[in-house]
LOVEX-992141 format. One record per residue (C-alpha): x, y, z; residue in one letter. Coordinates in steps of 0.1 Angstrom, whole numbers. Each point is the difference from the previous one (the first is absolute). Example, Ala and Ser with C-alpha at 12.3 -4.5 7.8 and 13.67 -1.06 7.14 Angstrom:
REM LOVEX-992141
<pt><xx>123</xx><yy>-45</yy><zz>78</zz><resn>A</resn></pt>
<pt><xx>14</xx><yy>34</yy><zz>-7</zz><resn>S</resn></pt>
REM end
This chain:
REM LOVEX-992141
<pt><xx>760</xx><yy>375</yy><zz>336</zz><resn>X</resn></pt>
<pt><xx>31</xx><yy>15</yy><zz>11</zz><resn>X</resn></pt>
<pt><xx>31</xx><yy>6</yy><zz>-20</zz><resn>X</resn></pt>
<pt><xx>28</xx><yy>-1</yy><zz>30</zz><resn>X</resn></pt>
<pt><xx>20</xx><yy>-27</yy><zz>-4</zz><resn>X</resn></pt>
<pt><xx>16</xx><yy>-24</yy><zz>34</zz><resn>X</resn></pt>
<pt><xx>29</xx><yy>24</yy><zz>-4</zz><resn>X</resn></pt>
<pt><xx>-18</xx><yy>32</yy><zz>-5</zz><resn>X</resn></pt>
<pt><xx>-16</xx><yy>-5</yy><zz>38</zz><resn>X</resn></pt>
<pt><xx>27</xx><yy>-13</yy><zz>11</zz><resn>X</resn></pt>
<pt><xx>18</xx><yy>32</yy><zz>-10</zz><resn>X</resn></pt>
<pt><xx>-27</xx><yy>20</yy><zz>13</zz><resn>X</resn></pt>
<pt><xx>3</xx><yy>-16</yy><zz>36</zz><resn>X</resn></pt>
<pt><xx>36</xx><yy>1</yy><zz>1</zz><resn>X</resn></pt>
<pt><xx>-3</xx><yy>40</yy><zz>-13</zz><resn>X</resn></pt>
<pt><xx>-31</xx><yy>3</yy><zz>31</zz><resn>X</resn></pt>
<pt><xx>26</xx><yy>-19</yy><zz>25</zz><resn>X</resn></pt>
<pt><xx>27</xx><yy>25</yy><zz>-3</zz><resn>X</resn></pt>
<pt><xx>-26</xx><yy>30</yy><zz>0</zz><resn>X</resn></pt>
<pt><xx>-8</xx><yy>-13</yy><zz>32</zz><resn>X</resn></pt>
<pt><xx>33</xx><yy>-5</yy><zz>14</zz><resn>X</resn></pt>
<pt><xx>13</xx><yy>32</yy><zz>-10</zz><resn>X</resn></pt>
<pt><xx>-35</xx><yy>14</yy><zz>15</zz><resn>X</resn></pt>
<pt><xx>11</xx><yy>-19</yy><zz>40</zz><resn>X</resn></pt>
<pt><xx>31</xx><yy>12</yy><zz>-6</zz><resn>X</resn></pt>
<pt><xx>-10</xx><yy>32</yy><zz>-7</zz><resn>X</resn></pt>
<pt><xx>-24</xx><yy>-1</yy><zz>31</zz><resn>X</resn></pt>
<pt><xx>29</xx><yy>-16</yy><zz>23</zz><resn>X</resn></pt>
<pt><xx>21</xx><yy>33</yy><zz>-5</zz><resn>X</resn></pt>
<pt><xx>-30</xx><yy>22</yy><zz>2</zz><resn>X</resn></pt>
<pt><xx>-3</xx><yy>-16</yy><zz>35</zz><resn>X</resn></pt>
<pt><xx>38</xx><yy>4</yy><zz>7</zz><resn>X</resn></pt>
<pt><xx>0</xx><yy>33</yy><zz>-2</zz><resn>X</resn></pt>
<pt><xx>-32</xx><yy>7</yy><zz>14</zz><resn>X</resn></pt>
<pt><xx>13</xx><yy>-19</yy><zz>33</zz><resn>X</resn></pt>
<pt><xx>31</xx><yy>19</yy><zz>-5</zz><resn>X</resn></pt>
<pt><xx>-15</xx><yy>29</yy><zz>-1</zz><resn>X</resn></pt>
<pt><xx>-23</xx><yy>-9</yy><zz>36</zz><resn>X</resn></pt>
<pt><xx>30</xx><yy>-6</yy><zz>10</zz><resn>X</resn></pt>
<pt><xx>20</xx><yy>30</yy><zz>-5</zz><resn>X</resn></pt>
<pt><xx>-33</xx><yy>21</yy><zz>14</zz><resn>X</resn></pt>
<pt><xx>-1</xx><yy>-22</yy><zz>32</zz><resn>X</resn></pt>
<pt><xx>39</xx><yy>10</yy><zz>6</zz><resn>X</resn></pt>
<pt><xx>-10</xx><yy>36</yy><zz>-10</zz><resn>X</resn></pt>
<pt><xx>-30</xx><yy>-4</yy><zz>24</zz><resn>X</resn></pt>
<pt><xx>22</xx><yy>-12</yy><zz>28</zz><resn>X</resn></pt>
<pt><xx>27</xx><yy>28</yy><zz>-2</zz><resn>X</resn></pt>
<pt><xx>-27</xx><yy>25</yy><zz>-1</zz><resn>X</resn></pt>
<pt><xx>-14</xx><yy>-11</yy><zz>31</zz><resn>X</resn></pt>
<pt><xx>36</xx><yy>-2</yy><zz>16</zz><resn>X</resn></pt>
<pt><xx>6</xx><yy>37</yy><zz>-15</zz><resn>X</resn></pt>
<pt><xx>-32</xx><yy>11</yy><zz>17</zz><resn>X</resn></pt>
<pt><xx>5</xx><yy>-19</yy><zz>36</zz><resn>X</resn></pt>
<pt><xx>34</xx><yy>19</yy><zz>-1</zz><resn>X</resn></pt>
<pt><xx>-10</xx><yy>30</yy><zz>-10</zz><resn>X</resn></pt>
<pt><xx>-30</xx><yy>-1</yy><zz>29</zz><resn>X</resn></pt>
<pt><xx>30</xx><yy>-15</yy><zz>27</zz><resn>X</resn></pt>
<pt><xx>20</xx><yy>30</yy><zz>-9</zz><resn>X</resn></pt>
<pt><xx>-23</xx><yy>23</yy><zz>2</zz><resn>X</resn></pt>
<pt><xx>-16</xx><yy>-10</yy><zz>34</zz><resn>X</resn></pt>
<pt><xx>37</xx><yy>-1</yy><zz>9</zz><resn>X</resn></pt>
<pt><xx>10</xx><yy>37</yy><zz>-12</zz><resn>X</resn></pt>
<pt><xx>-32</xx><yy>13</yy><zz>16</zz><resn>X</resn></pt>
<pt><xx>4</xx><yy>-13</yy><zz>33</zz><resn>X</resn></pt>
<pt><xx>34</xx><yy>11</yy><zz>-5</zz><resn>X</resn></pt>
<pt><xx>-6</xx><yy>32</yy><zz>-2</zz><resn>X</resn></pt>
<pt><xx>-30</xx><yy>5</yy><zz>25</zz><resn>X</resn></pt>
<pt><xx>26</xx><yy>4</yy><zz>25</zz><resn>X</resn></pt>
<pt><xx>20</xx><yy>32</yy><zz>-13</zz><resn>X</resn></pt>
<pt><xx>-29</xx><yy>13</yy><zz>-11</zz><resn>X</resn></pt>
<pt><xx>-20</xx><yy>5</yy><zz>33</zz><resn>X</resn></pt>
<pt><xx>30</xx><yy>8</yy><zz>13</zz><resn>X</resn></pt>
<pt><xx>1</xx><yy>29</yy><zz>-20</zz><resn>X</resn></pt>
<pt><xx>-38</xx><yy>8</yy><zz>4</zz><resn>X</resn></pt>
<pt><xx>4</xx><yy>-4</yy><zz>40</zz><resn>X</resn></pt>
<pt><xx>33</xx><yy>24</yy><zz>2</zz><resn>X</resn></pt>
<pt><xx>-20</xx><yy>27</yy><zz>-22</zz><resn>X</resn></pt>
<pt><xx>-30</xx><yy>-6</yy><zz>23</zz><resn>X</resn></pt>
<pt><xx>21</xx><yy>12</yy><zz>29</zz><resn>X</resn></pt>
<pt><xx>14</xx><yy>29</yy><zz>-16</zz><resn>X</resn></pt>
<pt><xx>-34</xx><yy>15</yy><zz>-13</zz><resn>X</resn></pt>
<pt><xx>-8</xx><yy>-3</yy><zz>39</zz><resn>X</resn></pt>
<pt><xx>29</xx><yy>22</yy><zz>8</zz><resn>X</resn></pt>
<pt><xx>9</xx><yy>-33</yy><zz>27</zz><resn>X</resn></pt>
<pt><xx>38</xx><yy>17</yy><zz>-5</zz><resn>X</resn></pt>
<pt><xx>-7</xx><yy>40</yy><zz>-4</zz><resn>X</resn></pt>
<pt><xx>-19</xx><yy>18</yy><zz>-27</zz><resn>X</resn></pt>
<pt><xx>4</xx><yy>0</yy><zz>-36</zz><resn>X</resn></pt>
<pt><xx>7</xx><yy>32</yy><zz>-24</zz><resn>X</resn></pt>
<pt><xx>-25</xx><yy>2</yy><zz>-28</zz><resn>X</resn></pt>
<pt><xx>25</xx><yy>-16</yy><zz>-22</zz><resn>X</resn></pt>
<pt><xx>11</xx><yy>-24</yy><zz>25</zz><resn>X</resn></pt>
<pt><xx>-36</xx><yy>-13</yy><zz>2</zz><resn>X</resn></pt>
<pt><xx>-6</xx><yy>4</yy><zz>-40</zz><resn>X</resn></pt>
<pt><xx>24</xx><yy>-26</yy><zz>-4</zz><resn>X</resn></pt>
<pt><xx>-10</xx><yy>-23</yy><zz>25</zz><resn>X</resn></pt>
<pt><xx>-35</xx><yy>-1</yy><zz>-15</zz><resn>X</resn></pt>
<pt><xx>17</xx><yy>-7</yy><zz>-32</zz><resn>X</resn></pt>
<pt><xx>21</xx><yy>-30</yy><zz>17</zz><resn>X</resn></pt>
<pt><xx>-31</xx><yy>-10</yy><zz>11</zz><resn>X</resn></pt>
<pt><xx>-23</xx><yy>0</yy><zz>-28</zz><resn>X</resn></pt>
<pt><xx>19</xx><yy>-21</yy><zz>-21</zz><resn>X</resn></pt>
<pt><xx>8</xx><yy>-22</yy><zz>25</zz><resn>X</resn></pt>
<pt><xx>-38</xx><yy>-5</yy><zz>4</zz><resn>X</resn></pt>
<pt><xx>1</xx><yy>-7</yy><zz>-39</zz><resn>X</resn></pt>
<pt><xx>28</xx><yy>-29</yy><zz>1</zz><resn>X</resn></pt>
<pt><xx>-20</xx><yy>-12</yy><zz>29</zz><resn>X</resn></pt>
<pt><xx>-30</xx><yy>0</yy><zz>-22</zz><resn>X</resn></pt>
<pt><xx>21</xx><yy>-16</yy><zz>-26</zz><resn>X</resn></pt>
<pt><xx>14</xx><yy>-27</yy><zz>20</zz><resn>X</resn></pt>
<pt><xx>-36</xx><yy>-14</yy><zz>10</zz><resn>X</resn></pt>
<pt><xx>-16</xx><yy>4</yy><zz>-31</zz><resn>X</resn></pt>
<pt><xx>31</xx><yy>-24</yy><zz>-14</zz><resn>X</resn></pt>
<pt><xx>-4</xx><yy>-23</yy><zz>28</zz><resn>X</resn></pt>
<pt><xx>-38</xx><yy>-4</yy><zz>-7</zz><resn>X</resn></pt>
<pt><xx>7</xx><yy>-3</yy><zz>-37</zz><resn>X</resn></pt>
<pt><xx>25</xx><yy>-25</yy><zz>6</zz><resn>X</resn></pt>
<pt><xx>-22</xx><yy>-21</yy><zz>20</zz><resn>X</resn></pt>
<pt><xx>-31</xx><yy>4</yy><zz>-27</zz><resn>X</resn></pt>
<pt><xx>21</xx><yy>-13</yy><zz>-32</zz><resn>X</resn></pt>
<pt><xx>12</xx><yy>-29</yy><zz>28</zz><resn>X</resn></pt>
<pt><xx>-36</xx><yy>-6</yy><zz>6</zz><resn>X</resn></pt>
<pt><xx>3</xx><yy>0</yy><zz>35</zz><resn>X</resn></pt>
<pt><xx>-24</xx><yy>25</yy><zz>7</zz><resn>X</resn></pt>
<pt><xx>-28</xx><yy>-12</yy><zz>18</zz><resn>X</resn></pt>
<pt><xx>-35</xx><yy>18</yy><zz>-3</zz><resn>X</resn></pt>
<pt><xx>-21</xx><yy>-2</yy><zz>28</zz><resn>X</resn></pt>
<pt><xx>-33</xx><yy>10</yy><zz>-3</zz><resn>X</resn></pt>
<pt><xx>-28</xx><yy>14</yy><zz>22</zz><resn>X</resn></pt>
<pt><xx>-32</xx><yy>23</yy><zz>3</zz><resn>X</resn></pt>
<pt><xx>6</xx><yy>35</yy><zz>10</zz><resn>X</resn></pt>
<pt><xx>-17</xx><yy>36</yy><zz>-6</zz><resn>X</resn></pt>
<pt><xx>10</xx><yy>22</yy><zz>-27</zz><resn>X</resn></pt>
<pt><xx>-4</xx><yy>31</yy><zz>23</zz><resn>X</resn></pt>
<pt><xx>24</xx><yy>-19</yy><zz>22</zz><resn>X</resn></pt>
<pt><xx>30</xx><yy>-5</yy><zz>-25</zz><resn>X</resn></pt>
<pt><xx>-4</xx><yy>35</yy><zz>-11</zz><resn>X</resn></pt>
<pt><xx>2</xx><yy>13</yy><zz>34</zz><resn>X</resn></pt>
<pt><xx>33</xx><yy>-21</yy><zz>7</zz><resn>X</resn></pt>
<pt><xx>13</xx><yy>19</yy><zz>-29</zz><resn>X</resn></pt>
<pt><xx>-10</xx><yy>31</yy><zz>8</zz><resn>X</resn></pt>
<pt><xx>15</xx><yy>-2</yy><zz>33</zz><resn>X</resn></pt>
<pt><xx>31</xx><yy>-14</yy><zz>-17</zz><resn>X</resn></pt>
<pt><xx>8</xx><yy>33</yy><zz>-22</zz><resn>X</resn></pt>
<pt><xx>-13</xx><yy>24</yy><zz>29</zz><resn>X</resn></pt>
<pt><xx>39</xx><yy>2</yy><zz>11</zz><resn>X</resn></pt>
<pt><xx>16</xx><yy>1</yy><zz>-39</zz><resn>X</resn></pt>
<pt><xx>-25</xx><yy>32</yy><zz>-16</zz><resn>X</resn></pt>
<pt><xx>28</xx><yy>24</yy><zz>3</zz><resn>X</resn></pt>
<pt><xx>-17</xx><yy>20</yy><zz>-27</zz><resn>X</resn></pt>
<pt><xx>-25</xx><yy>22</yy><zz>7</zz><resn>X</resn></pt>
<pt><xx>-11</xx><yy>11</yy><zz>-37</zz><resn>X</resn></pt>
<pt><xx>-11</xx><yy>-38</yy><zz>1</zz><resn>X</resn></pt>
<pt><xx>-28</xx><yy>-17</yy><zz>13</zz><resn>X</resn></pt>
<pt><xx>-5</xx><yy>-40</yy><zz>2</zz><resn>X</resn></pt>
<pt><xx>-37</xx><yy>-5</yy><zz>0</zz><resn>X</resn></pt>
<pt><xx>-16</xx><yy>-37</yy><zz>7</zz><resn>X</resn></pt>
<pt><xx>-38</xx><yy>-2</yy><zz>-17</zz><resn>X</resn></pt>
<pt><xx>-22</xx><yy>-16</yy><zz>22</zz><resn>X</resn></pt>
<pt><xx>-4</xx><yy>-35</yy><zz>-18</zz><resn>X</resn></pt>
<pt><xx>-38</xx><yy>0</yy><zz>-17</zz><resn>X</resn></pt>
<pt><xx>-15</xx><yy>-35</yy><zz>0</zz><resn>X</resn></pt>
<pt><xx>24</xx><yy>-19</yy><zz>2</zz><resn>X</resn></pt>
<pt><xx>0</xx><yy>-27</yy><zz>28</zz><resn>X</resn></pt>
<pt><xx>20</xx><yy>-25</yy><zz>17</zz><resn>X</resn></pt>
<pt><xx>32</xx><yy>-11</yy><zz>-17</zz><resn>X</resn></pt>
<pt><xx>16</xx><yy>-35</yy><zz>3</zz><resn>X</resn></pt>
<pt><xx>35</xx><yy>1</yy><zz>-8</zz><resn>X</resn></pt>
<pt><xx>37</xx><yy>6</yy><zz>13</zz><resn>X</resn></pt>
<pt><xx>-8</xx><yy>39</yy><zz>15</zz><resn>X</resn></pt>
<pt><xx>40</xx><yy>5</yy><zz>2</zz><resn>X</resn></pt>
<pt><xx>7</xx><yy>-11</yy><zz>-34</zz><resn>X</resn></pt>
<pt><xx>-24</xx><yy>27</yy><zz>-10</zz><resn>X</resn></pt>
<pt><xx>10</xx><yy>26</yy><zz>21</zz><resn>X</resn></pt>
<pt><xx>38</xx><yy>-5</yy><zz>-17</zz><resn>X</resn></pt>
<pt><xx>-18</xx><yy>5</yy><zz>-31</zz><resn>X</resn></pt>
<pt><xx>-15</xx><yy>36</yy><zz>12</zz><resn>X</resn></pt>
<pt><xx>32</xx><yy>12</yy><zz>17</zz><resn>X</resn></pt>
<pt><xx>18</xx><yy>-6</yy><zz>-29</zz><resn>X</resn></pt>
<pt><xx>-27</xx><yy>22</yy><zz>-26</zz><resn>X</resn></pt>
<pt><xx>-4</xx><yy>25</yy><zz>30</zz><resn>X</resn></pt>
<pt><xx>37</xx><yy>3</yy><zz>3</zz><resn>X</resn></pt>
<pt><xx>8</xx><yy>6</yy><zz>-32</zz><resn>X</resn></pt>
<pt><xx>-31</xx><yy>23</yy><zz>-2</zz><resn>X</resn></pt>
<pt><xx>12</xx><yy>23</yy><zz>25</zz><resn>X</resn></pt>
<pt><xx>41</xx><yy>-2</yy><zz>-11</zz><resn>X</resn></pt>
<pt><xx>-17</xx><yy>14</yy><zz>-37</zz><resn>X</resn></pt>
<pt><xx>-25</xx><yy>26</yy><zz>10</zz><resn>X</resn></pt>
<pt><xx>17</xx><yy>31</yy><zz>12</zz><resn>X</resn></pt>
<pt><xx>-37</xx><yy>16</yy><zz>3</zz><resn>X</resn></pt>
<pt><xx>-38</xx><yy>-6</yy><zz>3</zz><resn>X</resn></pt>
<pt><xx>-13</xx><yy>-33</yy><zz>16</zz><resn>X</resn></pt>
<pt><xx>6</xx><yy>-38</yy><zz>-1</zz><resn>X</resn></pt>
<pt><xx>-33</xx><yy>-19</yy><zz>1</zz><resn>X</resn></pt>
<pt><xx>-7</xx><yy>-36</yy><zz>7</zz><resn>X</resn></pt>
<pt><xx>-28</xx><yy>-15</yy><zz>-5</zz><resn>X</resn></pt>
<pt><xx>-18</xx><yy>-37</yy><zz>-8</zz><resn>X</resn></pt>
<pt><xx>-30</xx><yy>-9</yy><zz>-20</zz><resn>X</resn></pt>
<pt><xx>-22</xx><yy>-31</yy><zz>-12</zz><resn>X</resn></pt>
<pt><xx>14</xx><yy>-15</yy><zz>-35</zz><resn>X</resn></pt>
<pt><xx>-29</xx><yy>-24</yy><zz>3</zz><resn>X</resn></pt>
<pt><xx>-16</xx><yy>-23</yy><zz>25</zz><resn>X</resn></pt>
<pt><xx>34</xx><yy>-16</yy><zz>10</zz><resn>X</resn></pt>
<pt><xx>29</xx><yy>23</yy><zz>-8</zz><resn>X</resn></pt>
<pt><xx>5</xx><yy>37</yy><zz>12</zz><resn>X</resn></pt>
<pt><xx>28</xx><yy>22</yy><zz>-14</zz><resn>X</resn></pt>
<pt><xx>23</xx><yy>18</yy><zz>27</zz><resn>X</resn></pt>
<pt><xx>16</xx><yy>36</yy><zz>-20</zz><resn>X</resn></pt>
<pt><xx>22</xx><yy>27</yy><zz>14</zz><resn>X</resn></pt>
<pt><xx>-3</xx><yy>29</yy><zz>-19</zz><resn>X</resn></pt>
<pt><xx>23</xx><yy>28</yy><zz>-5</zz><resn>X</resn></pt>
<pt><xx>3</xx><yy>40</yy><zz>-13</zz><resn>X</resn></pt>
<pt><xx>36</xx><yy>-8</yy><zz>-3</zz><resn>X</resn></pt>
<pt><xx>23</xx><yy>4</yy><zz>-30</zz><resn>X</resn></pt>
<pt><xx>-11</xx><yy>-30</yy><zz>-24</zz><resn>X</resn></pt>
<pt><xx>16</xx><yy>-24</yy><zz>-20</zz><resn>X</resn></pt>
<pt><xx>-4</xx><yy>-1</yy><zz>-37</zz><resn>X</resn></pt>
<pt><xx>-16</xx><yy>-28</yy><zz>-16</zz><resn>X</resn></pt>
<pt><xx>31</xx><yy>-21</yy><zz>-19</zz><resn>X</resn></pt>
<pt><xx>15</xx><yy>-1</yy><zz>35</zz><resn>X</resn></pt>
<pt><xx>-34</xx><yy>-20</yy><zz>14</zz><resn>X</resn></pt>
<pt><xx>9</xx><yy>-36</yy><zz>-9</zz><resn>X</resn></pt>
<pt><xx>30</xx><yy>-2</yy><zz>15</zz><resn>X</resn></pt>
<pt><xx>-8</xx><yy>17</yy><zz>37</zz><resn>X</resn></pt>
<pt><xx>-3</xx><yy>-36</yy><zz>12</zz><resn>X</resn></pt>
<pt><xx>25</xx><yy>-15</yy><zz>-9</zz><resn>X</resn></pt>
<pt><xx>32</xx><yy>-9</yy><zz>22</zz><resn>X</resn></pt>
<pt><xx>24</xx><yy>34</yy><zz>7</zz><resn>X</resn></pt>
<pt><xx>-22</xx><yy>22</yy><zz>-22</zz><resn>X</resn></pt>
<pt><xx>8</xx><yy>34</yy><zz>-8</zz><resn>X</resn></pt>
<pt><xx>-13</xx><yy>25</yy><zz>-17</zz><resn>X</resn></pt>
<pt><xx>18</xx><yy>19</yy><zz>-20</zz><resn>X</resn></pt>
<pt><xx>-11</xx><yy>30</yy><zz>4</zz><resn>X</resn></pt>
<pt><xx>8</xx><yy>39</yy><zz>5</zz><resn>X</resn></pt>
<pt><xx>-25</xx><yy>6</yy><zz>20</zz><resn>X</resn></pt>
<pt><xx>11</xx><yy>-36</yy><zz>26</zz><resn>X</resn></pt>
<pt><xx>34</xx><yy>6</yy><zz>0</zz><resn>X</resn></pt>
<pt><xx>4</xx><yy>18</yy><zz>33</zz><resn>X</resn></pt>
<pt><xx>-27</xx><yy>-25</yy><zz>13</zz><resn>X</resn></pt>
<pt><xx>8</xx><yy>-33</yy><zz>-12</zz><resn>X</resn></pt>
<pt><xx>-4</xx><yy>-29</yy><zz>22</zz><resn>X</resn></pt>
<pt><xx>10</xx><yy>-32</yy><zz>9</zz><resn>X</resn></pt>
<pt><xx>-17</xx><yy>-20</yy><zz>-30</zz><resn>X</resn></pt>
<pt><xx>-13</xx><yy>-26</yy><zz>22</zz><resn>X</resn></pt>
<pt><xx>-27</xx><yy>8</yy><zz>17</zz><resn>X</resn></pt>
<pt><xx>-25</xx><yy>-2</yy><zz>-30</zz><resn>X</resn></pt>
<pt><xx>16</xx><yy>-32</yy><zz>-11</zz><resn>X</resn></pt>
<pt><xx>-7</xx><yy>-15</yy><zz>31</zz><resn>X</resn></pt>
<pt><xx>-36</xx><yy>13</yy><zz>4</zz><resn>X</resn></pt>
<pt><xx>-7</xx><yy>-18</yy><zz>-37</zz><resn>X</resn></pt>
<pt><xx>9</xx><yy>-33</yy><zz>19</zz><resn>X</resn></pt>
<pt><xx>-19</xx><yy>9</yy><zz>31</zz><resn>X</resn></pt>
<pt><xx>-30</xx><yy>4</yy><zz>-22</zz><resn>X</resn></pt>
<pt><xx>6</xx><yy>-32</yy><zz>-17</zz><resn>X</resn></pt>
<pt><xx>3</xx><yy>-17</yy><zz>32</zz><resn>X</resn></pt>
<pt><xx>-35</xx><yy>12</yy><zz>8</zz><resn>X</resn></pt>
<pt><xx>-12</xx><yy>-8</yy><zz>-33</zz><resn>X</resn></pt>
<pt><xx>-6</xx><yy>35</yy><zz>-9</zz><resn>X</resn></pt>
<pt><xx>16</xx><yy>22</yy><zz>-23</zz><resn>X</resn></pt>
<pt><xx>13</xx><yy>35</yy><zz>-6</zz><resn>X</resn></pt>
<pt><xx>0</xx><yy>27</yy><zz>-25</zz><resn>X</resn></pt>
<pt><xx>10</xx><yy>44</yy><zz>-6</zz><resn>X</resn></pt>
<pt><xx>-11</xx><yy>32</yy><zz>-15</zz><resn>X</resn></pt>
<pt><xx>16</xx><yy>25</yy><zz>0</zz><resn>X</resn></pt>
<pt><xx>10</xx><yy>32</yy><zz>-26</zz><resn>X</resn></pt>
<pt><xx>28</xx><yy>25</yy><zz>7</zz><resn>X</resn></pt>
<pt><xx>-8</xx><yy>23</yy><zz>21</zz><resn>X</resn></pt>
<pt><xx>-33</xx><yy>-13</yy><zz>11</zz><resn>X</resn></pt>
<pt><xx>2</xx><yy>-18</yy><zz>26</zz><resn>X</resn></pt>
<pt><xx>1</xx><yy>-43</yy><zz>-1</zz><resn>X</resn></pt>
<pt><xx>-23</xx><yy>-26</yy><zz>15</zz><resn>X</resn></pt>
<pt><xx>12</xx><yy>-33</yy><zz>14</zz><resn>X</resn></pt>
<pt><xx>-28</xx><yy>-28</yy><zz>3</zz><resn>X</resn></pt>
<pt><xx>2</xx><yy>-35</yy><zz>11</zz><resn>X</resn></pt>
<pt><xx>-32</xx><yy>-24</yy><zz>-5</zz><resn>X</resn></pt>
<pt><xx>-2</xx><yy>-31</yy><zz>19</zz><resn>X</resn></pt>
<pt><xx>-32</xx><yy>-27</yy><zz>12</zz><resn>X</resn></pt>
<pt><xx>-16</xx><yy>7</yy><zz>27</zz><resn>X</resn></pt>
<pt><xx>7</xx><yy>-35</yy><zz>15</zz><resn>X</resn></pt>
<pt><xx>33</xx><yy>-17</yy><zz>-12</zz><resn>X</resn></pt>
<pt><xx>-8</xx><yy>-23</yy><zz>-24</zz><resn>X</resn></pt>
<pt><xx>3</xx><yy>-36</yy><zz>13</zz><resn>X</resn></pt>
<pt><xx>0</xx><yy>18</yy><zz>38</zz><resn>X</resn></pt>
<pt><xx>-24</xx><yy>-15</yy><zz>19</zz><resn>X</resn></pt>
<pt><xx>-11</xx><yy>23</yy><zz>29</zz><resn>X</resn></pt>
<pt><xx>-4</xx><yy>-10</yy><zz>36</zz><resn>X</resn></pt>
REM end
């Protein structure tokens, strides 16, 4: 028999009662700030996406911008190197080449922050279709024939080994190459840059450009794809690029569902890959 008095319980409910008040109020405030705090993200959220639709509007705007005085530039050294107006001394024409080499860099700049512009926007569309390995690496051989200026280096396409039909966007991929290839041959002052593709398994093949160029040391590896990279560097200072180009193969590769990866030492050379499905994933051929 028990030995709680009327008042004892009555104690004991009244004790349970506030417990359990204290407990929703507790709860109540819990939920306040928990809603607060959605809240605040969703605001965050919001200006982040208005940060990022300005900064893509600005900088579709500042590269259409400056498209124009840039081929102007390119198209006034054009004539000159043709002697349209008379010839050129040696140091005359020096220069020139200089004006318009890194006109062709801002150029190159310009796209690559259009296109990056437009991938963070997400209004890249990826179109996919069959086509032959042997013909993508023919377009870009043909598309470097005019820019091998050095003759102590030699661009050299593997013929593709097994690999068959792919079905996805054939230009995003080809970005992809020119950007590795690029690079390859702006880093390699001698000996060869070699592309090449291989089976990873049944559905994915890895693409790699492959270089006897200058290297890049291992601590610098993580951060080559990311947005404006550098590498600090003695041996890239008097080559450094634009910082973009890797960044924007990275989302490229994405885009295909495919992914991309580096090694590289000092002074032995580097090797660019990107490995993507054979068919785009949720692609359905025609």
């Amino acid at each position: 028999m028990s030995s709680e008095t009327p008042k004892d319980l009555a104690s004991a409910l009244e004790e349970s009662r506030r417990e359990s008040h204290d407990l929703r109020m507790e709860l109540e405030e819990t939920n306040r700030g928990v809603l607060a705090l959605y809240a605040e993200l969703d605001a965050q959220a919001d200006q982040l996406r208005q940060a990022t639709e300005l900064k893509s509007r600005f900088l579709a705007y500042m590269s259409h911008e400056f498209r124009t005085p840039i081929n102007s530039i390119r198209s006034i050294t054009r004539l000159l190197l043709d002697r349209v107006d008379g010839p050129l001394t040696g140091e005359q024409e020096r220069q020139v080449n200089f004006i318009q080499q890194n006109a062709t860099e801002f150029a190159e700049m310009v796209d690559d922050l259009l296109d990056l512009g437009k991938v963070e926007a997400g209004r890249v569309e990826i179109s996919p279709a069959w086509f032959e390995m042997v013909d993508l690496f023919s377009a870009l051989r043909g598309m470097f024939k005019p820019v091998l200026t050095n003759p102590a280096v030699n661009l050299i396409f593997e013929e593709p080994q097994g690999v068959n039909k792919l079905y996805t966007d054939d230009r995003k991929l080809s970005q992809i190459l020119r950007n590795y290839i690029s690079n390859a041959l702006k880093f390699t002052p001698k000996g060869e840059v070699r592309v090449s593709a291989r089976l990873e398994s049944e559905s994915r093949v890895t693409f790699s450009v492959a270089d006897t160029g200058i290297g890049i040391a291992p601590e610098f590896h993580h951060a080559l794809f990311e947005d404006f990279a550098q590498v600090r560097s003695p041996l890239q200072k008097r080559l450094r690029g634009t910082g973009l180009g890797l960044s924007l193969s990275k989302k490229l590769a994405e885009l295909l569902g495919g992914t991309v990866g580096v090694e590289s030492e000092p002074g032995k050379g580097s090797v660019f890959s990107v490995t993507i499905p054979m068919q785009l994933e949720g692609a359905k051929p025609e």
